[in-house]
C-alpha positions in Angstrom: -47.8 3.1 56.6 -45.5 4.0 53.7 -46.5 5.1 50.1 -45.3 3.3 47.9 -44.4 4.4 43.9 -46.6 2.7 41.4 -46.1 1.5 37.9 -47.3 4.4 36.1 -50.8 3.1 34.3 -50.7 3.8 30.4 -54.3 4.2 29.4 -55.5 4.8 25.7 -56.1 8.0 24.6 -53.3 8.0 21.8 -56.2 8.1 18.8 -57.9 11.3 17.7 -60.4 9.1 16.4 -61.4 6.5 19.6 -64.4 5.2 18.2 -61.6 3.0 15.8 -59.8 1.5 18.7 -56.6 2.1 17.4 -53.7 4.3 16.4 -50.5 3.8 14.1 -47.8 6.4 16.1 -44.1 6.4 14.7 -41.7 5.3 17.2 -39.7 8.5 16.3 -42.4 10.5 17.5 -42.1 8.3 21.0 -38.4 9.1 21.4 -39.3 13.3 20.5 -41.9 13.6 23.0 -39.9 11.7 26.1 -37.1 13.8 25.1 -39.1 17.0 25.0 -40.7 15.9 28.8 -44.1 15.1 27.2 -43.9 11.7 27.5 -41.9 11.2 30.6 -42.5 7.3 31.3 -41.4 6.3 28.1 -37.7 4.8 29.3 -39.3 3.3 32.3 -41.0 0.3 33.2 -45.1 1.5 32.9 -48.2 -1.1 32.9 -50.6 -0.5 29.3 -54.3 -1.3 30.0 -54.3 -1.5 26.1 -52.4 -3.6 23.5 -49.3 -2.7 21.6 -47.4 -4.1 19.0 -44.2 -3.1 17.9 -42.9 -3.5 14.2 -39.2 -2.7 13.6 -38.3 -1.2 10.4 -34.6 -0.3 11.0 -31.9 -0.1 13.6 -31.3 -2.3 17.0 -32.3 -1.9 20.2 -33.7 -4.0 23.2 -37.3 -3.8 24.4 -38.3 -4.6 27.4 -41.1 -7.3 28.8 -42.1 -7.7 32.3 -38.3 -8.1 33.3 -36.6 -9.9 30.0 -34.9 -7.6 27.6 -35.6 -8.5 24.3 -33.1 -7.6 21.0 -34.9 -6.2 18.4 -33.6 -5.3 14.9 -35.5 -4.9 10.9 -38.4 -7.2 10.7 -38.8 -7.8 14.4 -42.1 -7.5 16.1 -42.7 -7.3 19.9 -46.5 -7.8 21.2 -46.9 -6.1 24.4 -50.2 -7.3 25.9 -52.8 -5.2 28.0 -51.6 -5.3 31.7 -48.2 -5.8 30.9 -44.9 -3.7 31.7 -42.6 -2.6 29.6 -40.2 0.1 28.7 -38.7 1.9 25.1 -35.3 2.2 24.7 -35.1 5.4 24.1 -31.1 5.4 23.8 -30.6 3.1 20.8 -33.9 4.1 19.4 -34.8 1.3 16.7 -37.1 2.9 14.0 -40.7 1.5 13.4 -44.2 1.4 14.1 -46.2 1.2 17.2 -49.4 0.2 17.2 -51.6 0.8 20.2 -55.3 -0.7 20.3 -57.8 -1.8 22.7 -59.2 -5.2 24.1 -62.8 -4.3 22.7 -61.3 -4.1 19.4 -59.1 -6.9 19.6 -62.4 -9.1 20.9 -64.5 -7.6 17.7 -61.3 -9.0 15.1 -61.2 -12.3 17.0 -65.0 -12.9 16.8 -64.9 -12.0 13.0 -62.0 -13.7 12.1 -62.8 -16.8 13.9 -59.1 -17.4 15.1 -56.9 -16.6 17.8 -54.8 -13.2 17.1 -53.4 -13.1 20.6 -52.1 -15.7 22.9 -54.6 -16.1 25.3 -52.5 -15.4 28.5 -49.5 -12.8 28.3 -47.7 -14.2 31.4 -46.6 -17.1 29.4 -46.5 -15.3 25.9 -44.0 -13.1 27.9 -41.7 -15.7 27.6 -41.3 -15.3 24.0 -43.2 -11.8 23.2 -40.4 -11.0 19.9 -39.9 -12.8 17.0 -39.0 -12.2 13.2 -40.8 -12.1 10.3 -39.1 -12.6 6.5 -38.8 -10.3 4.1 -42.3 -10.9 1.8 -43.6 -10.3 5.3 -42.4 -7.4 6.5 -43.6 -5.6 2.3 -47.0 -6.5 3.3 -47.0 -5.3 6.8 -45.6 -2.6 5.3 -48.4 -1.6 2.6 -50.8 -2.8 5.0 -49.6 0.2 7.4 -49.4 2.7 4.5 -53.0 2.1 3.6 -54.2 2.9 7.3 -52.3 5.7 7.5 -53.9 6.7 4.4 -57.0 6.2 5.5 -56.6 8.0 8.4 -55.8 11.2 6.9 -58.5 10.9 4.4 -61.4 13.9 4.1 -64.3 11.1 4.7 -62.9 8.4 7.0 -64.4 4.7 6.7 -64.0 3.4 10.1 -65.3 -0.1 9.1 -62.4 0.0 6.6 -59.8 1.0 9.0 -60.7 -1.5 11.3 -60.8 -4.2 8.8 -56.9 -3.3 7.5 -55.5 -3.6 10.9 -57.5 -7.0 11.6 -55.6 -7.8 8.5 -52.2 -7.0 9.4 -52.6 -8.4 12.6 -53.7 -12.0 11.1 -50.8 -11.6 8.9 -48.3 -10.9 11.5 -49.7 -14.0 13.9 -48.9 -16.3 10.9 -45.2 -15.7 11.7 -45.6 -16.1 15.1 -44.1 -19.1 16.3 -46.8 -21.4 17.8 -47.1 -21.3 21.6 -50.5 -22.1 22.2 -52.7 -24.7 20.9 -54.1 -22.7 17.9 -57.1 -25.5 17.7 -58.7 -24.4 20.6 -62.8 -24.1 20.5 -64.0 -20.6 20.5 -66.0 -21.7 24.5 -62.4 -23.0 25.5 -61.1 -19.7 24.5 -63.7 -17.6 26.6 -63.4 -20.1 29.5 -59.6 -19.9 29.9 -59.8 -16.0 29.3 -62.6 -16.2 32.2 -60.1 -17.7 34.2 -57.0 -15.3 33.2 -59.5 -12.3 34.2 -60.2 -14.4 37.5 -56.8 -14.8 38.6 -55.9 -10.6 38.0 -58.1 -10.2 40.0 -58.3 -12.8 43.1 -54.2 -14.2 42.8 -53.5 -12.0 46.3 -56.8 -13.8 48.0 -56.5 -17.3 46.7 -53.7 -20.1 45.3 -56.1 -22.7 45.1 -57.0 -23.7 41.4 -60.4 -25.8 43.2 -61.4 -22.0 43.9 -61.1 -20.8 40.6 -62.7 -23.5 39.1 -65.7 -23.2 41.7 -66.1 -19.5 40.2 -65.9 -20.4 36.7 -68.4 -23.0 37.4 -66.5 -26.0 36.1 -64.7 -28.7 37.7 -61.0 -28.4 38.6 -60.4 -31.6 36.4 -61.9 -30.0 33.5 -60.1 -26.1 34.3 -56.8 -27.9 35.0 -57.4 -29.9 31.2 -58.1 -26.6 29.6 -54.8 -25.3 31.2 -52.8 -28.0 30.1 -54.4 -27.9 26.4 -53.6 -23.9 25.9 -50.3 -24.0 27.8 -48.6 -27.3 28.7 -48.7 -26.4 32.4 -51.2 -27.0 35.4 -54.0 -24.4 36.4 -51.5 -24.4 39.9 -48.5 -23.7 37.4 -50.3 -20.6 36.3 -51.4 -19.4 39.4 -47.9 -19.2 40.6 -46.5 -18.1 37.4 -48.7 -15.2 37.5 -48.1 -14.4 41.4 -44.5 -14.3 41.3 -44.5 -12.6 38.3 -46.7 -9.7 39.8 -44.1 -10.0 42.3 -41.1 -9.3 40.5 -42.8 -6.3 39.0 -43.7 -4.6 42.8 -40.4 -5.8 43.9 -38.3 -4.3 40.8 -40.9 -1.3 39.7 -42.8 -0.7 42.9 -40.0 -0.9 45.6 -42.4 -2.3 48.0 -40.4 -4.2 51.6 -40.6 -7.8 51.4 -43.1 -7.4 54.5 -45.4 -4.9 52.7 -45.5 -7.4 49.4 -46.3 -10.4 51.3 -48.9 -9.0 52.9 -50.2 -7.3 49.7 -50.3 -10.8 48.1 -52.2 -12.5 50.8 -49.2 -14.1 52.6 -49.8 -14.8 56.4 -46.1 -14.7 57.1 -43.1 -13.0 55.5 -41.4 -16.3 56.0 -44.0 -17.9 53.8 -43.8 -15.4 50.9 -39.9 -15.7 51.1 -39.7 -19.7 50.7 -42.9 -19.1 47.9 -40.9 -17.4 46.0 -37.1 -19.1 46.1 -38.9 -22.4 45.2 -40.1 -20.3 41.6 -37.2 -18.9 41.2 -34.3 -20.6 43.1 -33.4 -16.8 44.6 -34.9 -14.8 47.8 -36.7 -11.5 46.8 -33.7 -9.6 48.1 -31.3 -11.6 45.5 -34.0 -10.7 42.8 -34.1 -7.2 43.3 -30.1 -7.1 43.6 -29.8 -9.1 40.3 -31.9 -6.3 38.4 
């Protein structure tokens, strides 16, 4: 059986001090360490099993999410959700700030804040991951980012402090966010659909069926496929399948795997099947996919 190349897996390990669950890292510095070899997958397609957002200060570029290249220029800001690939573009190199943090951290500022900093599913977001924010904006992102870096090269660090600046700047950056989600959701719809997102990563390549998902979350599929609707406008079936042919595109693209090999890895009987699967998502075979990028 052949090996087959893997998305390299990003893990956190950026911040010299982890117990704040987040670093502020130049994007300069990015571009000097893949150019000196120590950062090697920074111009390719990696997976992050941590969350990053991206705020342009100057320049243009492109950044690229899970297959879509976005254009980036002053005041733009790109989330880049844990599990998600993506790539720097290391040859226009736009100037800014990246900002890598964890999903513990992200759960503490949602629980204290009592709102919804992040979409609660990135394989929808990922359709719209970039936006711009004005120009009052972008002065108080940018004081916001000078006080952490202050803080973080203080004698006597206040972690609570640190912590509670980037919780700030990250509720003020998802006020200019354009609203994708249905930002009145209850704090035990939020946890239940998140249930489900974890759910799916985990089962998408043993089960299709929403009635199975909504048998392990405990729930009824009427009320699972409601909850769906409510965050997303689509069915719990619609995100099942949005999720599996997007995990497709990225072995297909990143991972090189034979259309054989990826039906099988995503609990296709038939090759046949898999094929059909996936021209009625996208109106293209695998093969045409993987020609087209």
């Amino acid at each position: 059986m052949l090996t087959m190349p893997q998305i390299p897996d990003v893990h956190f390990k950026e911040s010299h001090l982890p117990e704040v669950g987040f670093e502020v890292i130049d994007l300069a510095s990015i571009y000097r360490r893949h150019e000196s070899g120590n950062l090697p997958f920074a111009n390719v397609p990696h997976r992050i099993t941590f969350h990053n957002l991206l705020l342009i200060t100057q320049g243009t570029g492109e950044h690229l999410v899970d297959f879509h290249q976005f254009p980036v220029s002053k005041g733009s800001i790109v989330f880049i959700n844990k599990g998600q690939v993506h790539k720097f573009d290391t040859k226009q190199k736009p100037q800014g700030k990246l900002i890598v943090f964890t999903e513990e951290y992200i759960q503490r500022v949602t629980s204290n804040a009592g709102i919804q900093i992040l979409p609660p599913t990135h394989f929808i977001s990922s359709a719209l991951p970039s936006f711009r924010v004005d120009e009052v904006t972008r002065e108080q992102l940018a004081h916001l980012i000078q006080l952490i870096e202050s803080e973080f090269h203080a004698y006597h660090i206040n972690i609570k402090y640190l912590q509670t600046l980037l919780a700030a700047l990250l509720i003020k950056t998802s006020e200019g966010r354009p609203d994708i989600y249905h930002s009145s959701m209850k704090q035990y719809q939020v946890a239940l659909f998140n249930r489900f997102i974890t759910l799916l990563e985990q089962n998408y390549s043993k089960t299709r069926d929403a009635n199975d998902y909504a048998e392990l979350l405990g729930t009824t599929y009427k009320t699972l496929n409601k909850l769906c609707k409510l965050v997303t406008n689509k069915t719990a079936k619609q995100l099942i399948d949005a999720y599996t042919i997007l995990e497709a595109k990225r072995r297909l693209i990143v991972e090189k795997y034979q259309i054989q090999q990826l039906s099988e890895s995503l609990g296709f009987d038939e090759p046949s099947n898999f094929v059909k699967y996936f021209k009625k998502h996208t109106l293209m075979t695998p093969s045409q996919f993987r020609n087209s990028n």
